[in-house]
VOKENU-429160 format. One line per 4 residues: number of its first residue (from 0); their letters; for each residue x, y, z of C-alpha. Coordinates in steps of 0.001 Angstrom, whole numbers, plus 524288, in hexadecimal, padded with zeros to 5 digits. Example, Ala and Ser with C-alpha at 12.3 -4.5 7.8 and 13.67 -1.06 7.14 Angstrom:
// VOKENU-429160
0> as> 8300C,7EE6C,81E78; 83566,7FBDC,81BE4
//
This chain:
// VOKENU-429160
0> xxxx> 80000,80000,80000; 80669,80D99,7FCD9; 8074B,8165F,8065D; 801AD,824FC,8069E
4> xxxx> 810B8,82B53,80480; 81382,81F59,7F91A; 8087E,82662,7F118; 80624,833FF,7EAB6
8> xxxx> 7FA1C,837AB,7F09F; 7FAC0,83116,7FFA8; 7FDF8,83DEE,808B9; 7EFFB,84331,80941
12> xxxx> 7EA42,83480,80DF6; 7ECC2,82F2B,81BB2; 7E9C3,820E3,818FA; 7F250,8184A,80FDA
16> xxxx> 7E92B,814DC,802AC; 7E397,8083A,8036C; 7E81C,7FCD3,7FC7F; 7DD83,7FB26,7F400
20> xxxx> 7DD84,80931,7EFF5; 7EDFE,807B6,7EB66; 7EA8F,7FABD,7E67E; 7E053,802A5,7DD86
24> xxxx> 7E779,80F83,7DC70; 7F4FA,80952,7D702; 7F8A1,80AB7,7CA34; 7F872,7FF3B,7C2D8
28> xxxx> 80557,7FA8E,7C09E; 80748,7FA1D,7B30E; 8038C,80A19,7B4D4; 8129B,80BC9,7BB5F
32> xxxx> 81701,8095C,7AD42; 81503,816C3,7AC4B; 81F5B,81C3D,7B3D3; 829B5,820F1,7A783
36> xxxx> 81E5D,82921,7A434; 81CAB,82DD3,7B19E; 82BB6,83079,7B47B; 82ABF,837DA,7A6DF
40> xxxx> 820FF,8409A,7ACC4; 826EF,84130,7B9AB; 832E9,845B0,7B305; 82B37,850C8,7AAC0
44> xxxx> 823D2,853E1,7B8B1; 83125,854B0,7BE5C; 835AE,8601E,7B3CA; 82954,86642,7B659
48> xxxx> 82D70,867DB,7C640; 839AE,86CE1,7C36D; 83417,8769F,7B96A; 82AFE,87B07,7C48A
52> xxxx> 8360C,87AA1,7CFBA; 832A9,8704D,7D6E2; 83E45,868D0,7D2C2; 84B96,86C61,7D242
56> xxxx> 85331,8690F,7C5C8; 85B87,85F72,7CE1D; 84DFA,8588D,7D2BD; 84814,85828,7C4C4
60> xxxx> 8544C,85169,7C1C6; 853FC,8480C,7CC5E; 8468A,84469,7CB20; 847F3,843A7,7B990
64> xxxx> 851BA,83994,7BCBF; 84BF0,83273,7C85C; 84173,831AD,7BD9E; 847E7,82C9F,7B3B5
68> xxxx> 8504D,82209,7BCB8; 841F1,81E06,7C03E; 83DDB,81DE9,7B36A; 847B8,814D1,7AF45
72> xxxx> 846AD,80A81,7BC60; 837F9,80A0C,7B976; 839DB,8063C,7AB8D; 84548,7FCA1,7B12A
76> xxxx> 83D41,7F787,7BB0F; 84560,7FB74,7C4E8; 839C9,80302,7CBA9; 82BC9,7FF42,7CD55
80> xxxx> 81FF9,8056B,7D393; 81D02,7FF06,7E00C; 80FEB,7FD39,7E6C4; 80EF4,808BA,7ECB6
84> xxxx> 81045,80FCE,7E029; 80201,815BA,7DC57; 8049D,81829,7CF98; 8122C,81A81,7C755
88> xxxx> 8112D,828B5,7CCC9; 8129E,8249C,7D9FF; 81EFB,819BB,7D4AE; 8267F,825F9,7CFC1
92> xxxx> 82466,82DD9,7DAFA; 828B7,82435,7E50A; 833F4,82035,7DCDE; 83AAC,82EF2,7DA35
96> xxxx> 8383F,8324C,7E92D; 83F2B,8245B,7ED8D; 84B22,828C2,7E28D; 849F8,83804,7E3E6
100> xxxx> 8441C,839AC,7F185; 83C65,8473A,7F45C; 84006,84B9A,7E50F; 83731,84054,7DF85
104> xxxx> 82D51,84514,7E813; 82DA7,85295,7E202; 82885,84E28,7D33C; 81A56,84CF8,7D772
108> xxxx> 81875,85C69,7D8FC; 80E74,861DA,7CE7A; 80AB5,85532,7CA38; 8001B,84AA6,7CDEB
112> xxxx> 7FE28,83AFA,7CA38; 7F2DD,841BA,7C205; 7FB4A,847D5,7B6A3; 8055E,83D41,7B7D8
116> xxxx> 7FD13,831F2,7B463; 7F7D2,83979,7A981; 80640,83BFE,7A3A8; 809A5,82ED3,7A696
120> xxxx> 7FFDE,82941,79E70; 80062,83275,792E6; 80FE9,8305C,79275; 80C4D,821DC,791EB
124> xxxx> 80269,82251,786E7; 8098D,82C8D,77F9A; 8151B,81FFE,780D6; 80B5C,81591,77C02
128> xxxx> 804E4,8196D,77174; 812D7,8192E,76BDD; 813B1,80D0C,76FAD; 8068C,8094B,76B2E
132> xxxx> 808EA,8112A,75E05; 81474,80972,75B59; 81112,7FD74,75D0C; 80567,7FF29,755DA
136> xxxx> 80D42,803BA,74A16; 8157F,7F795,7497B; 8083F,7F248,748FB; 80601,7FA4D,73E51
140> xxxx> 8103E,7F5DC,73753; 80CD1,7E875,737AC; 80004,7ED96,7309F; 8074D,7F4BD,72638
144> xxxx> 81124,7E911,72452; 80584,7E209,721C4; 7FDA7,7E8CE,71A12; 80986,7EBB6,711A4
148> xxxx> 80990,7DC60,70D7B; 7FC3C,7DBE8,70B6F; 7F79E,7E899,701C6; 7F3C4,7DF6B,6F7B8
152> xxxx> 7EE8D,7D2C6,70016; 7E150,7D367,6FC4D; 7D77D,7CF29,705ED; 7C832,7D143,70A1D
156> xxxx> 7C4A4,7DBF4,7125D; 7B931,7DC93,71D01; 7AE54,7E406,72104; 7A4E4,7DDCD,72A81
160> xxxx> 7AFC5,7D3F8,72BC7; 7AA83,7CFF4,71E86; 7B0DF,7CE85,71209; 7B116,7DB4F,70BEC
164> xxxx> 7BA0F,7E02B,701D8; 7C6B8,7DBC6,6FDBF; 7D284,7E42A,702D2; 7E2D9,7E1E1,704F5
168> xxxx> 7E55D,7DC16,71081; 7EF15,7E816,712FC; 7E36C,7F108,71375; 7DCC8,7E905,71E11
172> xxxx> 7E930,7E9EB,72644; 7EC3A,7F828,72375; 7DDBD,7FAA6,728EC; 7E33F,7F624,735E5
176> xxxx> 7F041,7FE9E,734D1; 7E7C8,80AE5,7323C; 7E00F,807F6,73ECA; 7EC70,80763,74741
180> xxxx> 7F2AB,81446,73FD3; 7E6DB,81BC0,7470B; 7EB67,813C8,752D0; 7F591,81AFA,752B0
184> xxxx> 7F1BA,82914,74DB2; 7E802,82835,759B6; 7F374,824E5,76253; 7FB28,82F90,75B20
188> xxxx> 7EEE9,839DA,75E99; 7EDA3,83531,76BEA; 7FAF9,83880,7701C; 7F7BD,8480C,76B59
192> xxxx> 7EDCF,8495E,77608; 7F53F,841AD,77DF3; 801F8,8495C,77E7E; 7FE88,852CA,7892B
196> xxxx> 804B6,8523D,796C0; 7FC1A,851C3,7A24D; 8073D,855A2,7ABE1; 805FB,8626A,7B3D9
200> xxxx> 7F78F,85E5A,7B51A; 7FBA0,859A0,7C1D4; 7EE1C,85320,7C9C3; 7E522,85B60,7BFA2
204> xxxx> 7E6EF,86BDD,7C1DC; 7F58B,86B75,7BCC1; 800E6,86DA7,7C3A4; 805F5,87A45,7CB92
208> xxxx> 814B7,87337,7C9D6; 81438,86C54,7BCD0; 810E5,87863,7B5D5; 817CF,876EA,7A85B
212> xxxx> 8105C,86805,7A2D8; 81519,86D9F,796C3; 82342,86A2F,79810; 81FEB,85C38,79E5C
216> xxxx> 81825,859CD,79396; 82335,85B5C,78A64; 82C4F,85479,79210; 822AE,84849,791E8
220> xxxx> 820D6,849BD,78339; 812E6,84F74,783C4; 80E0E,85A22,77BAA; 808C0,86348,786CD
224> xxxx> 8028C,861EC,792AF; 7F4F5,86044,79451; 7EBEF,86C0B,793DD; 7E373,86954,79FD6
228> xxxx> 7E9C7,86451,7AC20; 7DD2D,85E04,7AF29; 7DA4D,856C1,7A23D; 7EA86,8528B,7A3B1
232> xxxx> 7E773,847E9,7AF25; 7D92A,84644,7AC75; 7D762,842FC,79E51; 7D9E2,8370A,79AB1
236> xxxx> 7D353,83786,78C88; 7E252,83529,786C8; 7E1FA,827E8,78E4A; 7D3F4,825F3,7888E
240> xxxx> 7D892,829A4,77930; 7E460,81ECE,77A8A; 7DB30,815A5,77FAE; 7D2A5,81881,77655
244> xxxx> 7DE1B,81A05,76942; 7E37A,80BC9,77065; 7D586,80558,770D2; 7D322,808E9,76319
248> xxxx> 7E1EC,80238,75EC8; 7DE4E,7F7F9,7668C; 7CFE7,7F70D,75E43; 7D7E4,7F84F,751B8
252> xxxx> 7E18F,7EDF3,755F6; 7D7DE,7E522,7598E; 7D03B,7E4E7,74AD5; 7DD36,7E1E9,744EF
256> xxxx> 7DFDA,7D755,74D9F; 7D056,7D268,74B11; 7D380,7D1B7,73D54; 7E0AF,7CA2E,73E6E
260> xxxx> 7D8DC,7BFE2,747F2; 7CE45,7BE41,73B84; 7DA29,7BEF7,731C0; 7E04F,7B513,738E9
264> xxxx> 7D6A4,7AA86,7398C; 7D4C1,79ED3,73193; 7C94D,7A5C5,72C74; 7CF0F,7B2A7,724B3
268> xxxx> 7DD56,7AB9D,72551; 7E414,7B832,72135; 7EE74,7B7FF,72ADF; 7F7C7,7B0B3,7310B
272> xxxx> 7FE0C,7B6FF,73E6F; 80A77,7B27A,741DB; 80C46,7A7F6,74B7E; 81504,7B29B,753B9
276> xxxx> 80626,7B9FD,755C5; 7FD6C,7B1B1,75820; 7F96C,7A5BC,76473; 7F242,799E2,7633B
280> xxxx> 7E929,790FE,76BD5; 7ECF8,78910,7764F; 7E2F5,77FD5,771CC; 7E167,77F67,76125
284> xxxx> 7EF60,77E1A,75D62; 7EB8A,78308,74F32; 7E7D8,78ECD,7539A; 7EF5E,79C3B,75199
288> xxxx> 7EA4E,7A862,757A7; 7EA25,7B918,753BA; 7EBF5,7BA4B,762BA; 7F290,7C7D1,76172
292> xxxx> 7E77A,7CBCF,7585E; 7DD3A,7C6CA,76361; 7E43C,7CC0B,76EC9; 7E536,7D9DC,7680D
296> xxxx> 7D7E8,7D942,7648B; 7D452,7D5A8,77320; 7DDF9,7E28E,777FF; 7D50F,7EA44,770A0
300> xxxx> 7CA02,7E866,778B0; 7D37E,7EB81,7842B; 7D8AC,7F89D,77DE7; 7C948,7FD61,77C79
304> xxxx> 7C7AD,7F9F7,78B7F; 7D117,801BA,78F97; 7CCA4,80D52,787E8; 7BEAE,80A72,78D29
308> xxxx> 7C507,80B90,799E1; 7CB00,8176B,7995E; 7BFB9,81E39,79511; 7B594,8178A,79FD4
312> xxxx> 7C0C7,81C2C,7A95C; 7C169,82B22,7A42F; 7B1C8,82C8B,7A15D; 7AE0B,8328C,7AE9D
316> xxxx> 7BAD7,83766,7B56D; 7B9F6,84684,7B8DB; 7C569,84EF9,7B82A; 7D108,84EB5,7BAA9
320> xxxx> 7D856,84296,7BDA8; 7D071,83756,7C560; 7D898,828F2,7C77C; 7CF6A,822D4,7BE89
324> xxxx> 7D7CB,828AE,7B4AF; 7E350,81E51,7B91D; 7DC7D,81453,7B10E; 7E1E5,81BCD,7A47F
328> xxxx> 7EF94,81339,7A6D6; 7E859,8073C,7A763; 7E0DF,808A1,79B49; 7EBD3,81073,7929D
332> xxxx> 7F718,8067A,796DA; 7EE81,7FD95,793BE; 7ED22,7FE88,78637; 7F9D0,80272,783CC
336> xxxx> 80021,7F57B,78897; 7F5E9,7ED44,7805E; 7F8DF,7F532,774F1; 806CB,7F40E,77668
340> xxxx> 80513,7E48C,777DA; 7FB69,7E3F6,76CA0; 8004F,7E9EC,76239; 80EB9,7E437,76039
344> xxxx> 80789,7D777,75ECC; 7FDF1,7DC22,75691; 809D1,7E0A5,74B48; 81214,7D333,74DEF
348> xxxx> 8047F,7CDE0,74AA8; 801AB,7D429,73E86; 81001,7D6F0,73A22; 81235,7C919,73AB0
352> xxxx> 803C2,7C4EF,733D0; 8021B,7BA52,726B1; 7F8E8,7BF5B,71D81; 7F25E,7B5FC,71417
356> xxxx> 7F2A0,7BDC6,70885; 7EBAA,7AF95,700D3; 7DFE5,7B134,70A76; 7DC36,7BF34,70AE3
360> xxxx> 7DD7E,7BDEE,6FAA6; 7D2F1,7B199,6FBAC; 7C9DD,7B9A2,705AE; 7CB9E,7C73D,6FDE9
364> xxxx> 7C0E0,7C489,6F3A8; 7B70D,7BBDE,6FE37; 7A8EE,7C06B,70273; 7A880,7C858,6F5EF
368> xxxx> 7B1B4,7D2ED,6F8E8; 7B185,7D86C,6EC58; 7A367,7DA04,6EB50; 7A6BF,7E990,6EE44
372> xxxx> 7AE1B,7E926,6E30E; 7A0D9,7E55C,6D9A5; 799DB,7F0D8,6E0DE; 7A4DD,7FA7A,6DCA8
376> xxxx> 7A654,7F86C,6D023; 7981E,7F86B,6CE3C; 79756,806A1,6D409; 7A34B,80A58,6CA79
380> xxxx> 79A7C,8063E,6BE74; 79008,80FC1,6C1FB; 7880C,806B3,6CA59; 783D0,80CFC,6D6D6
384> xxxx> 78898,806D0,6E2AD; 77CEE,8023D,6E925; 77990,7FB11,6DD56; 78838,7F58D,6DD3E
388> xxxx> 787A1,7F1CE,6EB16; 77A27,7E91F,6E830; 78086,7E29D,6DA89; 78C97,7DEE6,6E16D
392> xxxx> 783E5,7DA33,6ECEB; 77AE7,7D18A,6E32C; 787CA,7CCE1,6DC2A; 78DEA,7C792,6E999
396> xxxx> 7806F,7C1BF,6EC4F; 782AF,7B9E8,6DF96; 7907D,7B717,6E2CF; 78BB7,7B0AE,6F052
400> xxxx> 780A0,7A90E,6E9C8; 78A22,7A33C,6E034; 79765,7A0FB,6E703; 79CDA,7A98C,6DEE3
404> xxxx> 7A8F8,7B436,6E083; 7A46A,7C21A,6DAC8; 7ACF6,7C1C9,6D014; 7AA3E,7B3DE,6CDF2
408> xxxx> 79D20,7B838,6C904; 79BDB,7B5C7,6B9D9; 797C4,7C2B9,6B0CF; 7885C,7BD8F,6B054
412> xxxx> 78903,7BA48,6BE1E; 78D95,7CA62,6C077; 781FF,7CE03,6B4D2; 778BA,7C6F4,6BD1E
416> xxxx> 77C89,7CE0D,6C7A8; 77B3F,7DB47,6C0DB; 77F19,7DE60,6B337; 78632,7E9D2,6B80B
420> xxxx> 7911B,7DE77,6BEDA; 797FB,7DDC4,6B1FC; 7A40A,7D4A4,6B06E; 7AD62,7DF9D,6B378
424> xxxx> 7A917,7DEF7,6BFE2; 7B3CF,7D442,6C267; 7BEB6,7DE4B,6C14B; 7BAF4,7E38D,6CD6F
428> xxxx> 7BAB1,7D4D7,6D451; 7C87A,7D2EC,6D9B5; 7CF42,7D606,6E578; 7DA23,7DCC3,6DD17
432> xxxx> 7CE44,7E635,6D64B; 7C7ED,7E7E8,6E512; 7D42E,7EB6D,6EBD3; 7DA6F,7F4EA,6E169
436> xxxx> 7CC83,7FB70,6DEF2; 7CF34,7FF83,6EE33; 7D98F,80956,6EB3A; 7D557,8154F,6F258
440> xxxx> 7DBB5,81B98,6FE44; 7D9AB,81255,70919; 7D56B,80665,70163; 7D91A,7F7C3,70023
444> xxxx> 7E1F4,7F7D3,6F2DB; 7F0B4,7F435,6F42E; 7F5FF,80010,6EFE9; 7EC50,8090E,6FAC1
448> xxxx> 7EFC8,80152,70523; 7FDD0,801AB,7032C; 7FCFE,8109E,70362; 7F588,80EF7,70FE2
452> xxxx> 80033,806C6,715E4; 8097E,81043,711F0; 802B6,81C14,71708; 801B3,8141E,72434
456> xxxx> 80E3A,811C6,725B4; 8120F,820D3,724D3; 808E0,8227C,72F56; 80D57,818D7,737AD
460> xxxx> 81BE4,81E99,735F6; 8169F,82C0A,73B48; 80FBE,82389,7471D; 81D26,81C8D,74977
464> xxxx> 824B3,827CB,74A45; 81905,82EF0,753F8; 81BC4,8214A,75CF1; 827BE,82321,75B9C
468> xxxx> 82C72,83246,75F07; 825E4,83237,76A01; 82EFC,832F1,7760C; 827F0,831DA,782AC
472> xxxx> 82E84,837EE,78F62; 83986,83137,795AA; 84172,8325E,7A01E; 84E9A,82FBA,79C29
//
């Protein structure tokens, strides 16, 4: 049980806090994780003292490098929070004043838990979505690697999860990259609101020592400070709008991964994933399982929990800062440790996928995906497309009653139909004719869909180097 003088808040109580209430009040453990980010804004807080005289130059200095010596044991193991540590606040505190003595007591002037845990967190996302951005590129690139072998495998596309129209097989997999590129761009626009520093807010009125957030800010790679030292340790909406960009990765991830599980099967049989990806049953030695795919897919539902949670937890809170608002660690690490987990095996996955080129050519033409095709060049001849739509409808209708292919269908059998289905018709019944009519910005023919890929890939350059530059604070 901690003791009143163990904790940052104890002098104004007379009896020790109960058990149960440190058992509840404690930070999780995997929270301490967060002390480089803390010591980063200790040492920025630290600055901000001397700048206001309440630290000598020769104390800054002593503290800076108590915090970086710190720094480095925690990351070395060398130090750990004990029990009696609250929360990774109370760690640092107790740890300078046992190295430093009365000067490691000093760095908690015109400053409060309230705008530290705020900072702490932002530094941490700011960190991830790097992370996450990264990682989700290499992804990327397994997409793109893909696609690139596959702009001319021709294969059926699906509406409905029905047969629909014939496409490349690159197209259907650049669909998927152009999903995750807005993964990113939201990531990219998140990080603009999120670049403000909430220290000098201090509990919630600001601080009458910290009174130049500005500088801190720079020194912990923000933009500025926040505007309103109120909305700096009560809003949480930035922790909400990662949730929310993570859930909706998570929703995107989790289609892809549907689709490999249905490419996968014996059914479609239009991939093969490496043995090095997937599992199989303890029981049915035959079997071979898209595990990653399924496990991804099953994340997803986690990532969208934690986003419901963060918003059940904010929905009623008054300002400023109320502890309900500790739950924002729980939710945010959250999903940034399943993201980090799910998407390297995710692009081994896909980087390291079979395509069965002989299959998707097979199922391209099946379920009369090139009845659109009939319909269209109809309309070009002057026939209006309602009327199309019903002749192309009548002629499939035929094709079904007599087990016949559409461009099986002999030129009295097309008469009979409707005089206006001449034998020309039959030019515009092959995949080759479907694909390459499909040549506008955006669509399904080889030589679009290579300009997509390449377009992509300048983008995802730009997004690399935006992962990349950024340089989070240290303390070395």
């Amino acid at each position: 049980m901690a003791k009143s003088s163990d904790l940052l808040w104890g002098a104004r109580f007379k009896n020790p806090p109960a058990e149960s209430l440190t058992t509840l009040s404690r930070s999780p453990d995997y929270y301490f994780s967060l002390a480089p980010y803390d010591l980063a804004g200790c040492r920025a807080h630290a600055h901000e003292l001397q700048r206001a005289g309440l630290l000598t130059e020769a104390e800054t200095r002593q503290i800076v490098d108590a915090l970086a010596t710190l720094n480095d044991d925690f990351r070395a193991g060398k130090t750990q929070p004990v029990w009696g540590d609250e929360d990774v606040h109370t760690f640092i505190e107790r740890e300078l004043t046992e190295r430093l003595g009365a000067v490691g007591g000093k760095l908690r002037a015109g400053r409060s838990r309230n705008d530290q845990t705020a900072n702490d967190l932002r530094l941490y996302l700011r960190d991830s979505v790097r992370q996450i951005t990264r990682r989700l590129l290499a992804l990327q690139a397994a997409l793109v690697k893909q696609s690139e072998q596959h702009v001319e495998t021709l294969a059926p596309g699906f509406t409905h999860l029905q047969q629909a129209q014939p496409i490349v097989f690159g197209h259907q997999l650049m669909a998927h990259a152009q999903s995750f590129s807005r993964d990113i761009q939201r990531l990219q626009d998140w990080d603009k609101r999120c670049a403000l520093s909430p220290l000098g807010a201090a509990a919630m009125a600001g601080s009458a020592i910290a009174k130049h957030p500005e500088l801190s800010a720079a020194e912990l790679g923000y933009d500025a400070p926040c505007e309103n030292s109120i909305d700096a340790v009560a809003s949480r909406d930035h922790v909400a709008e990662f949730l929310f960009a993570a859930s909706m990765l998570g929703v995107n991830l989790s289609r892809l991964s549907e689709e490999v599980c249905l490419w996968a099967s014996r059914q479609f049989r239009w991939v093969e994933i490496d043995d090095s990806y997937a599992t199989g049953s303890s029981i049915m030695p035959q079997k071979k399982n898209p595990d990653i795919a399924e496990l991804t897919r099953g994340r997803s539902g986690r990532l969208i929990g934690n986003l419901a949670g963060m918003l059940a937890t904010m929905k009623a809170l008054p300002l400023s800062y109320n502890r309900d608002l500790s739950e924002d660690k729980r939710h945010a690490m959250d999903a940034v440790e399943t993201l980090l987990v799910v998407l390297p095996a995710m692009a081994g996955m896909l980087d390291t996928l079979v395509v069965n080129k002989a299959q998707l050519l097979r199922q391209a033409p099946d379920g009369f995906t090139l009845a659109t095709e009939v319909a269209d060049w109809l309309a070009v001849r002057g026939v209006p497309f309602k009327e199309a739509h019903e002749i192309t409808g009548r002629l499939v209708r035929f094709c079904e009653a007599h087990a016949l292919q559409l461009w099986e269908v002999s030129d009295a059998q097309l008469a009979e139909v409707d005089e206006r289905l001449t034998p020309d018709v039959r030019n515009a019944l092959t995949l080759t004719a479907a694909i390459g009519a499909r040549d506008g910005y955006g669509g399904t023919a080889p030589a679009r869909v290579a300009e997509q890929i390449m377009r992509l890939k300048q983008v995802m350059a730009v997004q690399a180097e935006w992962a990349c530059t950024y340089q989070g604070p240290t303390l070395s």
